[in-house]
C-alpha positions in Angstrom: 11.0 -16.7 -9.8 13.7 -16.0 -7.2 12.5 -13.7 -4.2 15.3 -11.4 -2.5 16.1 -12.5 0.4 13.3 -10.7 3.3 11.3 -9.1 0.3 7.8 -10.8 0.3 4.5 -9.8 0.5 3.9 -11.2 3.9 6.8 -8.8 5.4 5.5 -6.0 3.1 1.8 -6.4 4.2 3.0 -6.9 8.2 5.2 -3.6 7.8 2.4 -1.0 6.0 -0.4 -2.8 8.0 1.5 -1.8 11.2 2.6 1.7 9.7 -1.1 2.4 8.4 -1.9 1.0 11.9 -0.1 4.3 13.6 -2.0 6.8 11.5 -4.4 9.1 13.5 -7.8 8.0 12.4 -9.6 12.0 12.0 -13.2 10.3 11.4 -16.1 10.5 13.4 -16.0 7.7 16.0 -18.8 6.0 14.8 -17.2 4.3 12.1 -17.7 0.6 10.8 -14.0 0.0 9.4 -11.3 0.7 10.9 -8.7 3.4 8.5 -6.0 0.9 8.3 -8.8 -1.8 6.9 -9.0 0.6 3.6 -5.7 1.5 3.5 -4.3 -2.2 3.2 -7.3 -2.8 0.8 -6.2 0.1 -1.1 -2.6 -1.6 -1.3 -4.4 -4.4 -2.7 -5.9 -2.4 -5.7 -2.6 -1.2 -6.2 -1.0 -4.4 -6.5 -3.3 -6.1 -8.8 -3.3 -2.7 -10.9 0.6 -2.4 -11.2 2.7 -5.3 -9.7 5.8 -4.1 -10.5 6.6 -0.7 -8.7 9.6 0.3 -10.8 7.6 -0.1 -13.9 5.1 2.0 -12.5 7.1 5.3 -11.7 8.6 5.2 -15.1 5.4 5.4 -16.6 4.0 8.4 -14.8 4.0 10.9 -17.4 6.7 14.1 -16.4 5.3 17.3 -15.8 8.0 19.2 -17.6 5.5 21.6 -19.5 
């Protein structure tokens, strides 16, 4: 399978782990995680539940009721 050229998960994961990285962590201060810890393992659910983003957003039922 051919990758684009500067698509790959290593650049995807660096980018949203520095994004999630910038969030303002609202949680007491005695937490044992840090928030961008869940969010990139949250990404990781995501991926192995739907690897292919575009196929994903077409199957999101509309709300056209």
């Amino acid at each position: 399978m051919e990758v684009p050229s500067g698509v790959s998960y290593d650049s995807l994961y660096g980018r949203c782990g520095a994004y999630f990285e910038s969030l303002p962590d609202v949680r007491t201060q005695n937490s044992s995680a840090r928030l961008r810890d869940y969010l990139v393992g949250a990404m990781g659910l995501f991926a192995l539940k739907s690897t292919d983003l575009k196929r994903f957003g077409k199957s999101k039922p509309s709300s056209s009721q």
